[in-house]
VOGU-3710 file (C-alpha; in Angstrom, 3 decimals, decimal comma):
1> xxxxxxxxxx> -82,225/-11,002/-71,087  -79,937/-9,648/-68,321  -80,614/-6,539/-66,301  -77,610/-4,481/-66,010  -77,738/-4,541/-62,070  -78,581/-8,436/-62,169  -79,489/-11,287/-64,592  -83,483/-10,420/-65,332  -83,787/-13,691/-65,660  -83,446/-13,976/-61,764
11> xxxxxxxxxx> -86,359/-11,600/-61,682  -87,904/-15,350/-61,727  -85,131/-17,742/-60,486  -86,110/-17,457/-57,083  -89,932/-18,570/-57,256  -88,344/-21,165/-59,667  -86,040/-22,746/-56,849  -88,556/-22,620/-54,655  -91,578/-24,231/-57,307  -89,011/-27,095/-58,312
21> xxxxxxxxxx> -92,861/-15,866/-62,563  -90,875/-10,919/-63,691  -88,132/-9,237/-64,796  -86,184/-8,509/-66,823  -97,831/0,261/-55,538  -102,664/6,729/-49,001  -103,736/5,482/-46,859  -104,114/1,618/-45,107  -107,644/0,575/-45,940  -110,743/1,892/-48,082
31> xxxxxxxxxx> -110,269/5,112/-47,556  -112,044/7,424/-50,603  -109,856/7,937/-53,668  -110,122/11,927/-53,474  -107,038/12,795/-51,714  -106,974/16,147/-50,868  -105,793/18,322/-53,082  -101,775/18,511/-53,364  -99,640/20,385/-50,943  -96,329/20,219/-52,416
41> xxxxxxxxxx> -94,485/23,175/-54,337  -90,843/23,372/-55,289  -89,257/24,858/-52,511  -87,691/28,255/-53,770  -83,588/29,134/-53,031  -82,537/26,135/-54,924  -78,798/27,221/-56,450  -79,595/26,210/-60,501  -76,879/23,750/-61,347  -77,500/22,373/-57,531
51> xxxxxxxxxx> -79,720/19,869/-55,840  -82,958/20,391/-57,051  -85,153/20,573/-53,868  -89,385/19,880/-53,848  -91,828/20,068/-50,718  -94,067/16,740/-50,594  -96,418/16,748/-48,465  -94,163/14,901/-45,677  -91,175/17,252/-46,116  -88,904/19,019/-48,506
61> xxxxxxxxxx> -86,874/16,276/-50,918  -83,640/17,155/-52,935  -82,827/15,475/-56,290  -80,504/15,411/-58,910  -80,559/16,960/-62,958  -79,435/13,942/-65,202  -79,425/13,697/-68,591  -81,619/16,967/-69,346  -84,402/14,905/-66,430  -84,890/15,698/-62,615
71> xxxxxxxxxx> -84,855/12,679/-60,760  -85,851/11,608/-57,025  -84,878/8,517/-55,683  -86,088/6,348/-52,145  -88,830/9,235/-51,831  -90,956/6,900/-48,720  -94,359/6,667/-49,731  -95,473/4,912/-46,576  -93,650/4,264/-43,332  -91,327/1,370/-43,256
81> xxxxxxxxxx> -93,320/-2,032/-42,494  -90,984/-3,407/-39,267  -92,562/-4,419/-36,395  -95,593/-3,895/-35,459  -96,142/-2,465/-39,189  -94,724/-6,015/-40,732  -98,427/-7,693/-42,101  -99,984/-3,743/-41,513  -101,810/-1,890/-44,059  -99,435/0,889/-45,508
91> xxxxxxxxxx> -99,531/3,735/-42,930  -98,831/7,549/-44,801  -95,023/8,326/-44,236  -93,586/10,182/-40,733  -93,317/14,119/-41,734  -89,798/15,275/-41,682  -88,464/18,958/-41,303  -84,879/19,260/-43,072  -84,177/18,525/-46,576  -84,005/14,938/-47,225
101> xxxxxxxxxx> -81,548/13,488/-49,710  -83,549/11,886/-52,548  -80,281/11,030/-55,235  -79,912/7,949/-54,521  -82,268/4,736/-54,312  -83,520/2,946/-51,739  -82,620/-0,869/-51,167  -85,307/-2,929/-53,120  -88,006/-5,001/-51,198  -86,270/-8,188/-49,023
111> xxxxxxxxxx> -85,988/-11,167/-51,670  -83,631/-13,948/-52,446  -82,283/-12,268/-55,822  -80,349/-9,592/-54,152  -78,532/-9,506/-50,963  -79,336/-5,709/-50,611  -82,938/-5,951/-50,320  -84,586/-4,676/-46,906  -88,231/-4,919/-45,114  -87,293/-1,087/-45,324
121> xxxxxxxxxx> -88,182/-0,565/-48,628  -91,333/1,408/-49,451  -90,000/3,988/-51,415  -90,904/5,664/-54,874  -89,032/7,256/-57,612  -89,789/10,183/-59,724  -88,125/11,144/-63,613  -89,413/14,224/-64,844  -88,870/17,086/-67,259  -89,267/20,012/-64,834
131> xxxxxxxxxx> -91,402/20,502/-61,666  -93,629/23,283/-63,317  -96,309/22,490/-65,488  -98,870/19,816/-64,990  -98,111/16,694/-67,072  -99,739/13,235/-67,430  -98,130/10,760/-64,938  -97,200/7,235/-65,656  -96,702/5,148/-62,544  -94,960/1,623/-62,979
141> xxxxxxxxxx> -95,639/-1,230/-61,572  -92,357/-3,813/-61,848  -93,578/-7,677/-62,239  -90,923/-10,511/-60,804  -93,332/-13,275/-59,841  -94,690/-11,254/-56,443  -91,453/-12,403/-55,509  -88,994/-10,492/-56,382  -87,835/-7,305/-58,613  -87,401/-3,356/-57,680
151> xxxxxxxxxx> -88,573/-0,341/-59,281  -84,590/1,022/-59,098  -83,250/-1,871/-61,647  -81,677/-0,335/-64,568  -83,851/-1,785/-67,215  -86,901/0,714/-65,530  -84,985/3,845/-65,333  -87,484/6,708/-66,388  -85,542/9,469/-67,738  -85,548/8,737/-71,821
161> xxxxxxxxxx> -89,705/7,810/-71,294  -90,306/11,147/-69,074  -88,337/13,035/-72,225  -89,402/11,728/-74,821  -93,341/10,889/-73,519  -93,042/14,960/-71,812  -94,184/12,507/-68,745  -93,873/12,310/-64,983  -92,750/8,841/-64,623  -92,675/7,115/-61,356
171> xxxxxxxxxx> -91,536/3,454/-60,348  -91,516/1,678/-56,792  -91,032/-1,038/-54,297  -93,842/-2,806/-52,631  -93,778/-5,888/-50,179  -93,280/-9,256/-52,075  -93,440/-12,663/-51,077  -94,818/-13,762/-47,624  -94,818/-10,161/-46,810  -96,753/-9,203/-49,769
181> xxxxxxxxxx> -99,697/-11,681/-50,646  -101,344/-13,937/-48,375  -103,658/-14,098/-45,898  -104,541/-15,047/-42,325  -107,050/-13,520/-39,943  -104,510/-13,713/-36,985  -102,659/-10,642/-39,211  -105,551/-8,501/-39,390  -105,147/-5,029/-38,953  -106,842/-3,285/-35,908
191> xxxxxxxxxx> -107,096/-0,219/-38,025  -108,412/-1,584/-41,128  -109,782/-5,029/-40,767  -107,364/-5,884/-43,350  -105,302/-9,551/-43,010  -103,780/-10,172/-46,803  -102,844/-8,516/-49,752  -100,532/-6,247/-48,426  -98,338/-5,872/-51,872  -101,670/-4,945/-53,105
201> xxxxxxxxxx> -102,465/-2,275/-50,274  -98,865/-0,786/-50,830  -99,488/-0,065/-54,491  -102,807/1,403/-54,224  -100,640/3,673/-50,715  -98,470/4,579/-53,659  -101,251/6,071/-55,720  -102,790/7,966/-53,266  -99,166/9,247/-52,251  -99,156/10,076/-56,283
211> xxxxxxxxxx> -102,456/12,120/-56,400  -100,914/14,166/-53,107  -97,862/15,160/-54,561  -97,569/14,785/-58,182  -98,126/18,596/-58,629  -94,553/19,083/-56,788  -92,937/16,957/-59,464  -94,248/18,602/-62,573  -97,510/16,249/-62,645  -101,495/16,440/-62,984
221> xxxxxxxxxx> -102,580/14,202/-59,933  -105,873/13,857/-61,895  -104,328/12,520/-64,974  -102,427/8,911/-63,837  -101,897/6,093/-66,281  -100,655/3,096/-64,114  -98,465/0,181/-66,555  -97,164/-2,579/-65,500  -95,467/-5,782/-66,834  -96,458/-9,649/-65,789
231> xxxxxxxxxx> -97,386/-9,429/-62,099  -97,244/-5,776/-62,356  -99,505/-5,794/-65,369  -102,002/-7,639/-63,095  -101,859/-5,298/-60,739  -102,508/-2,622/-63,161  -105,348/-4,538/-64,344  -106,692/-5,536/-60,137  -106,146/-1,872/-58,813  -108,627/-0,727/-61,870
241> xxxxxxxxxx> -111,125/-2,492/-60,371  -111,281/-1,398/-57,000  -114,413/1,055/-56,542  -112,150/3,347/-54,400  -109,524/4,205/-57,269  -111,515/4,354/-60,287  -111,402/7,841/-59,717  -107,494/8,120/-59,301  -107,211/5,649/-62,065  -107,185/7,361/-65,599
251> xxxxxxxxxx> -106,354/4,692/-67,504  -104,326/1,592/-67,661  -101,609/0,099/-69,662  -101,413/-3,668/-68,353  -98,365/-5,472/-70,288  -98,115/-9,499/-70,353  -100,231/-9,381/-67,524  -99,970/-12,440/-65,377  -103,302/-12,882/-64,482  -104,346/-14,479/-61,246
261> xxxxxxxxxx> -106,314/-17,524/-60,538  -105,789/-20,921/-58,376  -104,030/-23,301/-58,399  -101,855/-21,800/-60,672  -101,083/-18,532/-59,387  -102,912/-17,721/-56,510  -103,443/-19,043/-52,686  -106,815/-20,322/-51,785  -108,075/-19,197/-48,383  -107,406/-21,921/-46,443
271> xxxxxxxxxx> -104,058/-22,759/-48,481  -103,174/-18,966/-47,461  -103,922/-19,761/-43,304  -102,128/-23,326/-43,725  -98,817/-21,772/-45,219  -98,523/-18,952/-42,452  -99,531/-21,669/-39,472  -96,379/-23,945/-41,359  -94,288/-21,426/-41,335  -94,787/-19,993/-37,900
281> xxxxxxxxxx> -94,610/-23,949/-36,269  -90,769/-24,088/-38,282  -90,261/-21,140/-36,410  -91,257/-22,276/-33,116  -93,979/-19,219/-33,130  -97,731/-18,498/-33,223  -99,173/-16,980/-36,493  -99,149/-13,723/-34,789  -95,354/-14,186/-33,518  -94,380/-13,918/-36,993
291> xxxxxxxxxx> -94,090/-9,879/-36,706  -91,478/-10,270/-33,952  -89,106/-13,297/-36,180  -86,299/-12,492/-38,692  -86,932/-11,145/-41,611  -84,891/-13,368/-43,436  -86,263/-16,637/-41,523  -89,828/-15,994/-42,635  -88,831/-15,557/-45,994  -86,414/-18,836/-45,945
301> xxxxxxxxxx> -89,252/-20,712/-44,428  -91,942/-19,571/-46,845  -89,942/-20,558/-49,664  -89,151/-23,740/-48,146  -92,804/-24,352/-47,939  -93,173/-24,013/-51,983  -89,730/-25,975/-52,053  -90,209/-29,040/-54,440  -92,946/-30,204/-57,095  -96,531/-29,017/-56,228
311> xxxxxxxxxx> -97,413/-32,044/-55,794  -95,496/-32,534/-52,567  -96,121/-29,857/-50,726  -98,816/-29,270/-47,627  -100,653/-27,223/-50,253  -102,444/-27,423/-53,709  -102,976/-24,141/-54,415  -99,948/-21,493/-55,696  -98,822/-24,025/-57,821  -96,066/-21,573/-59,934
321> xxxxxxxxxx> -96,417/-18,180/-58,609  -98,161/-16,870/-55,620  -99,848/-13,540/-56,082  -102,723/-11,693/-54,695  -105,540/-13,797/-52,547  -109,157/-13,595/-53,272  -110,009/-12,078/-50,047  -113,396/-10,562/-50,264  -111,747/-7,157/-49,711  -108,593/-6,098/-51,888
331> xxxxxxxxxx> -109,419/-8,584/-54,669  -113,115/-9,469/-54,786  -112,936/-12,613/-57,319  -110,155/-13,397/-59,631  -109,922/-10,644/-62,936  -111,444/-12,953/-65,540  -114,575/-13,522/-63,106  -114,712/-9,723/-62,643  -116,533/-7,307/-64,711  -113,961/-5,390/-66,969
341> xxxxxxxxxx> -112,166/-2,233/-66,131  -114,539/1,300/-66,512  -111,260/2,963/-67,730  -109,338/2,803/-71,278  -106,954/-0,237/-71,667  -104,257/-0,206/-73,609  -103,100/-4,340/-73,549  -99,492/-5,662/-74,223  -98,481/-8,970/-75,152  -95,918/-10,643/-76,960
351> xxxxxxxxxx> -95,385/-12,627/-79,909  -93,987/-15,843/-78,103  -94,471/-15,573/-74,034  -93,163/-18,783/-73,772  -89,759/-18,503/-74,661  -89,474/-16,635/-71,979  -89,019/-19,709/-70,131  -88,122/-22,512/-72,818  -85,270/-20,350/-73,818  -81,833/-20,136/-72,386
361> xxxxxxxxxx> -81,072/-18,525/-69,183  -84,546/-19,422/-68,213  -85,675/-19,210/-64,313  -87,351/-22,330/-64,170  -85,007/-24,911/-65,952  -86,725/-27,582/-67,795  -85,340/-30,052/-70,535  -86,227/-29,231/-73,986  -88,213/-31,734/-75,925  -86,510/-33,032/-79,053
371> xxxxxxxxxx> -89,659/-35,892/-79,873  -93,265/-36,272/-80,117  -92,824/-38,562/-76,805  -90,567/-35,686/-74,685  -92,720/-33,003/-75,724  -96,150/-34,784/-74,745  -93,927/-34,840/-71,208  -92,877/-30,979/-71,638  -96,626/-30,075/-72,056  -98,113/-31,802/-68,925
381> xxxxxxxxxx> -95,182/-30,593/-67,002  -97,155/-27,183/-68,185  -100,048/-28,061/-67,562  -99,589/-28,914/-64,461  -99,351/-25,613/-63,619  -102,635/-25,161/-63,096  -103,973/-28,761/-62,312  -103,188/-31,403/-59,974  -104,120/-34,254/-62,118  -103,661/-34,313/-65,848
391> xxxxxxxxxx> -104,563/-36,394/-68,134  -103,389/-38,387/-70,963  -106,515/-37,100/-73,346  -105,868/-33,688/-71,939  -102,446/-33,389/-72,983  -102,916/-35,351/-75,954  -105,698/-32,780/-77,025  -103,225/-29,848/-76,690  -100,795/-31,361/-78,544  -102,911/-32,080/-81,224
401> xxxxxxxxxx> -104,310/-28,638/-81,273  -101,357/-26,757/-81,477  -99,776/-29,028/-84,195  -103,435/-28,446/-86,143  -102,823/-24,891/-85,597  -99,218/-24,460/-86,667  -99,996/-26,442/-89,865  -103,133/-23,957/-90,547  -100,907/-21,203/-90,024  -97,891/-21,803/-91,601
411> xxxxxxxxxx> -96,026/-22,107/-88,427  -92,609/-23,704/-87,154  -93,888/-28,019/-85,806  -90,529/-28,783/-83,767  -91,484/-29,533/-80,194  -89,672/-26,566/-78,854  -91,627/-24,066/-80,701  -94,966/-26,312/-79,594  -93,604/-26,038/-76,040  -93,178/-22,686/-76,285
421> xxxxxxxxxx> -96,393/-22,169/-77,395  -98,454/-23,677/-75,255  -96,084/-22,444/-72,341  -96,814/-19,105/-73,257  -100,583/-18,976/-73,859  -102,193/-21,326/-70,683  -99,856/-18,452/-68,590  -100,340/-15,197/-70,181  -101,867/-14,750/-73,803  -105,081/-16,438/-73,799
431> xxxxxxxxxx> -106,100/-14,463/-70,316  -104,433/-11,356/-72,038  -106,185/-11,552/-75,416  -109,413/-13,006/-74,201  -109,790/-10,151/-71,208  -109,317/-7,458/-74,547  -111,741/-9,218/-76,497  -114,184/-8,506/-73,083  -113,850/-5,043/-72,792  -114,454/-4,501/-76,691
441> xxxxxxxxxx> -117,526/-6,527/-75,770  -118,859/-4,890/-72,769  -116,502/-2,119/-71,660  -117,588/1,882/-71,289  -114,610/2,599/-72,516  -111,822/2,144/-75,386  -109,678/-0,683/-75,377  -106,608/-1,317/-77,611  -104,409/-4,163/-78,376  -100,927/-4,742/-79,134
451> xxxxxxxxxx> -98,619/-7,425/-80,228  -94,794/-6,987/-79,625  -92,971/-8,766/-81,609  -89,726/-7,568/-81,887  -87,575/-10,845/-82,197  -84,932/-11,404/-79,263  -81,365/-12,323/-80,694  -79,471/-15,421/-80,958  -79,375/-17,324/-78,561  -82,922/-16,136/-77,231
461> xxxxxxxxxx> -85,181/-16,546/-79,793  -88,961/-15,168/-79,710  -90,472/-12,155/-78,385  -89,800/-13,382/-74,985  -92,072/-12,053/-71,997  -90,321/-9,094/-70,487  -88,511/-8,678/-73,219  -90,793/-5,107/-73,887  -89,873/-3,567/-71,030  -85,895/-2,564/-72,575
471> xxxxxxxxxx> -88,038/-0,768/-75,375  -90,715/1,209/-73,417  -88,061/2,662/-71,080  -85,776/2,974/-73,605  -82,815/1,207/-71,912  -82,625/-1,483/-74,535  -78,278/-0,842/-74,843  -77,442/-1,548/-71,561  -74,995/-3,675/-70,985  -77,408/-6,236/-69,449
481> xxxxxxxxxx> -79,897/-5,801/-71,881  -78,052/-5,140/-75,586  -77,413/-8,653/-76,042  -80,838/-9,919/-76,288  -82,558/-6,754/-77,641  -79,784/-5,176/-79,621  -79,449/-0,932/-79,690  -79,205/-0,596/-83,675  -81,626/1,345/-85,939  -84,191/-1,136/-85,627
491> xxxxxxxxxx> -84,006/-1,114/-82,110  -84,038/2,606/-81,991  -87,448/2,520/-84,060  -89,367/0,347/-82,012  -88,471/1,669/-78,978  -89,512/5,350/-80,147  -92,778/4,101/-81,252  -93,429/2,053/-78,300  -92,476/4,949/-76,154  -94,587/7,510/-78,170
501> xxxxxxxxxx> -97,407/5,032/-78,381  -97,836/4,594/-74,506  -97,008/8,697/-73,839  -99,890/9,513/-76,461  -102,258/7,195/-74,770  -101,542/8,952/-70,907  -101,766/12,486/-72,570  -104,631/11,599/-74,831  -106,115/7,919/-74,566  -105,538/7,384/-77,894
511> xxxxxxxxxx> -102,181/5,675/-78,805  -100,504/7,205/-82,254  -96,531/7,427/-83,219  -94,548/8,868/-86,272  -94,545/5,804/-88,678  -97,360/3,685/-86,804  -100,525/3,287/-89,141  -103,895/4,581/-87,620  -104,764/1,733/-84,547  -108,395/1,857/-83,743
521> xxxxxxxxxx> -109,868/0,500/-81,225  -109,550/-3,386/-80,882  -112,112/-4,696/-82,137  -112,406/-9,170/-82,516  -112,465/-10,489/-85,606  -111,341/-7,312/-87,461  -108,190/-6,232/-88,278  -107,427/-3,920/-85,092  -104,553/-5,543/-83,197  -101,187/-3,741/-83,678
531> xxxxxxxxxx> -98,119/-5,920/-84,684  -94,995/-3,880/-83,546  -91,557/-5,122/-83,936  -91,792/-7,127/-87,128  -88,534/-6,358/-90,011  -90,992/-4,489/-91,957  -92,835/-1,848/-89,559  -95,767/-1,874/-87,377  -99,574/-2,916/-89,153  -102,512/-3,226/-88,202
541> xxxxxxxxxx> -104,056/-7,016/-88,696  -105,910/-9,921/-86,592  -104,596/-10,798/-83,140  -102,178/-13,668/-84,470  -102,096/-17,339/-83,808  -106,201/-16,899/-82,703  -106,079/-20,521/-83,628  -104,233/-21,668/-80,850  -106,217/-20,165/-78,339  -109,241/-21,916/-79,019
551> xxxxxxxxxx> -107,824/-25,103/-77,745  -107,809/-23,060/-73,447  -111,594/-21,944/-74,465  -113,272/-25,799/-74,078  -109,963/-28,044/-73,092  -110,992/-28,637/-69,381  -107,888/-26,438/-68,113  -107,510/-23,074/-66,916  -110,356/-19,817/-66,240  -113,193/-19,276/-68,844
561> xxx> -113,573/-15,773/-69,713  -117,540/-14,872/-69,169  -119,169/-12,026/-70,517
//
């Protein structure tokens, strides 16, 4: 599952050296989701055959025509977050005067899983079919963990979705890491009262920056579908509930969303403050001082907080990832403690999550079971995840419940595929399925739900997560990515249809391709889920292995799902 740039398995690797998830974003504050109205127009003179040159609403940008597309790359959405700005809420980018160079991208966000990343790196890029007309725009939010990733990595380029889809189609970079999600009140912002979350902020900067100047890029700034994958699925999902976008927000497309909640994959509060005071006192600083040390440092030190087992670090909290921070302000109360989105959900997930990380190449190593007695070990090692203390019953009881559910459903009883399993759903399918079940239940608005299950190749094995994201952006031959996903007719099908499903849903809100049955709206219990990927062509059944997920409903471990 390599990107073509890098493995996309190191989309994870670094949060995994550091836990021992990924792969392969206006204004600071709450200021009110009606931007005003867009400023940007192409800028006339432009030689055809030439730079293609657009006025955003900060200055005049030049792109490139590629592939029958128009593309703009390391357009700045906000100004860059050094100094004084490092642990700031997103401030609207500096105005500029001459034409600025937008052909090539910008370095991604500063991370450990490529050298070229920069604190400099709030940038956005635009694919598009022309810059007249006003089409639906689909704005992308990459997943890595919160750690790591870019919106310029191969696997997301834009230009075969922004065809085919007749899309604007827009990817960027947002902080990550201790930059990104945390929180201490020493950091707050004078401007905004704001002290964590800035990933968060940056994203919801990058929509506002959308509604302003999607009309120069061929776009409707009223008509944005924001998708995302893992922690960029939750994002989706988080920025859909903030009272100040819902407005800005048409609709959502959250895929393998990696749902928030502590210990697993969140800070608490005062685990937030403690991690910031630990890293400052390595760096012979104050909490504040940490504006004015290295980049690099603070990121070295951070991870070398997380270093080791959960269990031995100065924390308990942000156990295997270490996303946003219930702060009362960007993120109220975790997703599944939320009420649902007011906006239609279209919700991704794959066949087997799991192997994602039990397969090979995966970013957080871990011995495979080959016995009843090495698998018992395997699953506590998962569910430990999310819990300090485990114990024997507990683990026993999942065991036992995914063996009683593999034998009801005809499935596969070796201990990897049990590993997998349960690897896959306490991290990302039960939240996934369980949140679409809510919103049939008590959303305004129409939710859908789809299975991918287009099976990696040997040696992966699965529908790994991350292993959609080849097929929605069409990019599934690259030379990082044709191993796993293959580019032959099959391949070419379900990308087309995944592609077609998610463009009819931004132009429409209703998802339909050529050779995809009627999908109605999901709806529990009935047959409304839709299977893509399988040998014989998408249906429409049951959400599959339902049995399975019972066991996260009453087994002590993990969020409930109210409502």
């Amino acid at each position: 599952m390599a990107d073509s740039a890098m493995g996309r398995r190191a989309v994870l690797a670094a949060t995994a050296a550091a836990a021992a998830g990924a792969g392969a974003a206006g204004v600071a504050g709450a200021a009110p989701a009606a931007a005003r109205p867009s400023a940007a127009r192409p800028v006339a003179g432009a030689r055809p055959g030439g730079p293609v040159v657009v006025r955003t609403a900060a200055g005049p940008v030049a792109g490139a025509r590629e592939g029958g597309a128009l593309v703009f790359r390391g357009v700045p959405y906000a100004q860059p977050p050094l100094g004084a700005l490092r642990f700031a809420s997103p401030r609207p980018p500096r105005p500029w005067r001459g034409v600025r160079d937008a052909t090539r991208f910008a370095p991604p966000f500063l991370q450990t899983v490529d050298p070229a990343g920069s604190e400099d790196g709030l940038y956005a890029n635009v694919w598009t079919p022309g810059t007249r007309g006003r089409r639906p725009v689909l704005v992308y939010i990459h997943g890595g963990g919160w750690q790591v990733g870019a919106g310029s990595w191969p696997t997301y380029d834009g230009r075969r979705l922004a065809l085919r889809g007749d899309l604007v189609v827009i990817t960027f970079n947002y902080r990550m890491g201790a930059f990104g999600f945390g929180y201490h009140e020493e950091l707050t912002d004078d401007r905004t009262g704001d002290c964590a979350n800035w990933g968060l902020q940056d994203q919801a900067a990058l929509l506002r920056w959308v509604r302003e100047n999607a009309g120069a890029f061929g776009g409707d700034p009223a008509d944005i579908t924001l998708a995302g994958t893992s922690a960029g699925g939750a994002s989706a999902w988080q920025l859909a509930l903030r009272p100040e976008l819902r407005g800005l927000i048409r609709r959502i497309v959250p895929i393998s969303a990696c749902h928030v909640w502590a210990p697993a994959t969140s800070l608490t509060v005062p685990d937030a403050r403690r991690v910031y005071e630990e890293v400052a006192a390595r760096l012979g600083t104050t909490v504040r001082g940490l504006r004015a040390a290295p980049a690099a440092a603070v990121q070295d030190a951070w991870f070398a907080v997380f270093s080791g087992a959960p269990g031995g670090r100065v924390v308990g909290s942000g156990r295997e990832y270490r996303g946003p921070v219930v702060d009362g302000r960007w993120m109220r109360a975790f997703d599944h403690e939320l009420a649902t989105p007011a906006v239609p959900v279209l919700s991704v997930h794959t066949r087997t999550e799991g192997s994602f990380y039990t397969g090979p190449g995966s970013p957080i190593p871990t011995p495979a079971p080959t016995d009843d007695a090495s698998l018992r070990d395997a699953v506590r090692g998962v569910l430990l995840k999310g819990a300090a203390r485990v114990s024997d019953s507990l683990v026993d009881g999942c065991v036992d419940a995914y063996r009683a559910a593999a034998v009801a459903e005809g499935l596969p009883l070796d201990p990897v595929s049990l590993w997998t399993d349960v690897w896959g759903d306490g991290l990302f399918r039960y939240l996934n399925v369980r949140l679409a079940e809510r919103h049939a239940r008590t959303g305004t608005a129409p939710g859908y739900l789809m299975e991918f299950a287009h099976p990696a190749r040997p040696p992966w094995f699965g529908t790994p997560h991350e292993h959609t994201s080849p097929f929605l952006f069409g990019t599934y031959g690259l030379p990082g990515n044709v191993g796993a996903c293959g580019d032959g007719a099959g391949e070419v099908r379900v990308g087309d249809a995944f592609m077609d499903l998610v463009a009819s849903f931004a132009h429409t809100g209703v998802p339909t391709a050529p050779g995809v049955p009627p999908w109605p709206p999901f709806a529990p219990g009935r047959a409304s889920a839709l299977i893509l990927g399988e040998p014989g062509g998408a249906r429409v059944a049951e959400v599959s292995k339902g049995g399975q997920l019972g066991f996260w409903d009453g087994g002590g471990w993990g969020p409930r799902v109210l409502g």
